[in-house]
C-alpha positions in Angstrom: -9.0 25.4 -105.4 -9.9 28.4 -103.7 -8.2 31.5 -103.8 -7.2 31.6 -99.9 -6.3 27.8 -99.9 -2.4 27.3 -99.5 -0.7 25.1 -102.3 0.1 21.9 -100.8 4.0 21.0 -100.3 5.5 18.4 -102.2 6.2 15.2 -100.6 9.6 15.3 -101.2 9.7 19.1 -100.0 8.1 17.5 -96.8 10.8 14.9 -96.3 13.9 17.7 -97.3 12.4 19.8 -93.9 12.4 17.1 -91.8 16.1 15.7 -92.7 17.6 19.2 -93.2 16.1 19.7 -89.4 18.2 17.2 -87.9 21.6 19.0 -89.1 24.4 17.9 -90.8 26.3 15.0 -88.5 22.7 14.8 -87.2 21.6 10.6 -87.3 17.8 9.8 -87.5 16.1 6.3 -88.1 13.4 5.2 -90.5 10.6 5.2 -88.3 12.1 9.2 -87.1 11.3 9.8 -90.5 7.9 8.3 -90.5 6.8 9.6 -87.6 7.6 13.1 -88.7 6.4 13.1 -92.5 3.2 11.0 -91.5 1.2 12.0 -94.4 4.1 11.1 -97.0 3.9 7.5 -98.6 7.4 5.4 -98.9 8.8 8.3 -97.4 12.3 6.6 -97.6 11.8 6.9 -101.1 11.6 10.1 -101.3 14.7 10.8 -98.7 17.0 8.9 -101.5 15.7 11.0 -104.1 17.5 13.7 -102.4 20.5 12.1 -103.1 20.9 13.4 -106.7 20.7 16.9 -105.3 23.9 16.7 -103.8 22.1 15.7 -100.2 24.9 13.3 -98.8 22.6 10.6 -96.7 24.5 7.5 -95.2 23.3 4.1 -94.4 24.3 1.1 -92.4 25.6 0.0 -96.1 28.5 2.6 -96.6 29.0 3.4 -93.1 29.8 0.9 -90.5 29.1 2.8 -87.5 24.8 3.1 -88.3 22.9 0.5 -87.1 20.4 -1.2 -89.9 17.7 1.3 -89.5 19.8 4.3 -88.9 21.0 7.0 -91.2 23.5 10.0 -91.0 22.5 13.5 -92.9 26.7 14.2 -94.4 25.3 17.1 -96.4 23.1 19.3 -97.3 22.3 19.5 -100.8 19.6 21.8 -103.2 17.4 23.2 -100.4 14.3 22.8 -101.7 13.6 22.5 -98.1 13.6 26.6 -98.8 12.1 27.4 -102.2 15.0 26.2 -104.2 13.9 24.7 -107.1 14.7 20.6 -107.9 17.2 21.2 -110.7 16.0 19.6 -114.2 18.4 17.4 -114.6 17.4 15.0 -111.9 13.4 15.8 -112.5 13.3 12.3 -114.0 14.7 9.5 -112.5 16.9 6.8 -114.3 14.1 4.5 -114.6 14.8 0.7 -114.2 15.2 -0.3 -118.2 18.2 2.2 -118.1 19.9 0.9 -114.9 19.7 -2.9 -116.0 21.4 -1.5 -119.3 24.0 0.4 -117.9 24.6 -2.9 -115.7 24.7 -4.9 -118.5 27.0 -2.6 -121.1 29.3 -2.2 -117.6 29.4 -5.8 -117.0 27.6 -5.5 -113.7 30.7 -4.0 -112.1 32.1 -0.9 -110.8 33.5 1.3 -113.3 35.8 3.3 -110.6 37.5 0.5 -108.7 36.0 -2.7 -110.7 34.5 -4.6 -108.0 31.6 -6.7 -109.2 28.6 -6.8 -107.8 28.5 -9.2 -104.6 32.1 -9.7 -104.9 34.0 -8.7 -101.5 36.1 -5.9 -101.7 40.2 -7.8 -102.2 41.3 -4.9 -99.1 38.2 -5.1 -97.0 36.9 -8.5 -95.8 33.7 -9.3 -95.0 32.0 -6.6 -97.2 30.4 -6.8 -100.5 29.8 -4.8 -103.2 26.8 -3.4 -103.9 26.5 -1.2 -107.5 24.2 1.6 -108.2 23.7 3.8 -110.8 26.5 7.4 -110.8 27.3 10.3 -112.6 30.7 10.5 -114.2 29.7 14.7 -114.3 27.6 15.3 -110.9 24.3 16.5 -111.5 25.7 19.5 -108.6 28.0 20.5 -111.8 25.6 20.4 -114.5 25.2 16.3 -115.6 22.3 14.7 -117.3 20.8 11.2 -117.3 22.4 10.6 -120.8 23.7 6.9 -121.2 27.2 8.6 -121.9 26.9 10.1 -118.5 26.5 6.8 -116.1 28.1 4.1 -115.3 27.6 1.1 -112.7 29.2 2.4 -109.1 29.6 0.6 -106.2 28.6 2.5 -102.8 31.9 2.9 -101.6 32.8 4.8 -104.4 29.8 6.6 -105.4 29.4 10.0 -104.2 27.5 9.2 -101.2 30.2 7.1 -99.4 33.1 9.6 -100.2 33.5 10.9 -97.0 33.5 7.0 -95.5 36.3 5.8 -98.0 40.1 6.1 -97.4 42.4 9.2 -98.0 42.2 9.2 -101.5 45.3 8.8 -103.2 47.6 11.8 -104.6 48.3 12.5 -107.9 52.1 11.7 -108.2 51.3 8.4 -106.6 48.7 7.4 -109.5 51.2 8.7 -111.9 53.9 6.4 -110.5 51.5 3.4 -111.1 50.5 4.2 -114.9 53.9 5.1 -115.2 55.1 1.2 -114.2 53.0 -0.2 -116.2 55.5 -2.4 -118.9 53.2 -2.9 -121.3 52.3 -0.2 -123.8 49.3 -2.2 -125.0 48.5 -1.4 -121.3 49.1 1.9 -121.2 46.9 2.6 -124.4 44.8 0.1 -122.7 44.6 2.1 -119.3 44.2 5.7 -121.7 40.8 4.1 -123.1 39.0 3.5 -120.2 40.2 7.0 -118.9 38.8 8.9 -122.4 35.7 7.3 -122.1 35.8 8.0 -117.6 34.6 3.9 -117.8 36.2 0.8 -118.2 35.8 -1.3 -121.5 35.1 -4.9 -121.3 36.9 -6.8 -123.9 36.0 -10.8 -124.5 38.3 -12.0 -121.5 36.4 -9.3 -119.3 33.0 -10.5 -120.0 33.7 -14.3 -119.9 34.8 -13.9 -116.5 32.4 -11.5 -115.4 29.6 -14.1 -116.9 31.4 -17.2 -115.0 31.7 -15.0 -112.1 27.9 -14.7 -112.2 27.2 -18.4 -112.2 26.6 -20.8 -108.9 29.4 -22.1 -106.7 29.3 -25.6 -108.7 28.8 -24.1 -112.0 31.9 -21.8 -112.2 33.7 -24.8 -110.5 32.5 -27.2 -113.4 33.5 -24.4 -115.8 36.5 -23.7 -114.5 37.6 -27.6 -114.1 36.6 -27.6 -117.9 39.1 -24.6 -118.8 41.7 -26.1 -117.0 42.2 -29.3 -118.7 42.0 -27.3 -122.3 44.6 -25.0 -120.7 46.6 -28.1 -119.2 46.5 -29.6 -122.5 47.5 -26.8 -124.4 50.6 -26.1 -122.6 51.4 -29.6 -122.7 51.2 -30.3 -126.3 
């Protein structure tokens, strides 16, 4: 390369520009994108790589008011839009052997509210969940990709749809819940899954969350089955 010839810009560099452009509570489409990153491959791609920067991009998925192709710039994350450098820790992606095994040790359900994938949401109907993979320490504050460090999400509660969710609730109101609880197995229980910032599947867990993952006729078949050893084993 000649000495006079300017470095090329990254693609993702490319796509930070154009979305940091439009302004926070600024929407855009995909083909906006397209049009104005022309020379970037799966440019969408690299927009959602932005995500684990701290850029806070909706979709159609988490917020109700986009349209299918539409998405809303929240916030702005690592502006590497102006010569900030992409932080290491999100340098390499979680590639897709870790995220089916984070899924599987998780029980293909959300760790913060235990939704399971495709299951609707028990106080919103109509929606579904759908799980990715999050950070129990943000990459913003200093997390890694470590196995210890992630755990199966589902968009409403993953970083990106925080500002979409409902008032979180306060902290003398969670501690009045724990603090209900009868059971101390419960409680110990309940103190587990906090230590390790994920919830534990024990063997009544994962047989549901395996029936749960079975056709409409299978898990009625199964569950016809369980029923008369249950019926019989109250009866006798």
């Amino acid at each position: 390369m000649a000495m006079d010839e300017p470095r090329r810009k990254p693609s993702i560099v490319k796509v930070a520009e154009y979305v940091a452009s439009v302004g926070e509570g600024g929407r855009f489409t995909k083909l906006d994108l397209f049009a104005n990153v022309p020379d970037v491959a799966q440019a969408d791609r690299r927009m959602r790589d932005l995500r684990p920067m701290g850029w806070k991009i909706d979709n159609y998925k988490v917020n109700s008011d986009l349209k299918p192709d539409e998405y809303l710039l929240v916030e702005i994350g690592t502006r590497i839009d102006q010569g900030e450098p992409v932080p290491k820790t999100v340098r390499k992606n979680i590639t897709g052997p870790k995220r089916r095994r984070i899924m599987e040790r998780d029980g293909h359900a959300c760790q913060v509210c235990g939704v399971h994938a495709g299951a609707e949401y028990w106080d919103e109907a109509g929606r579904n969940a759908v799980l990715s993979i999050g950070h129990i320490i943000p990459v913003s504050d200093g997390g890694n990709n470590d196995d210890e460090n992630l755990r199966a999400e589902c968009q409403r509660c993953n970083d990106e749809s925080r500002n979409n969710t409902k008032r979180p609730p306060a902290p003398g109101e969670v501690l009045i819940q724990v603090t209900a609880l009868k059971s101390r197995d419960k409680k110990k229980r309940l103190y587990a899954w906090m230590a390790a910032g994920r919830r534990t599947v024990d063997d009544v867990d994962d047989a549901f969350i395996q029936w749960s993952r079975l056709s409409r006729m299978d898990r009625l078949n199964v569950m016809a089955k369980l029923g008369s050893q249950v019926i019989k084993t109250d009866g006798s």
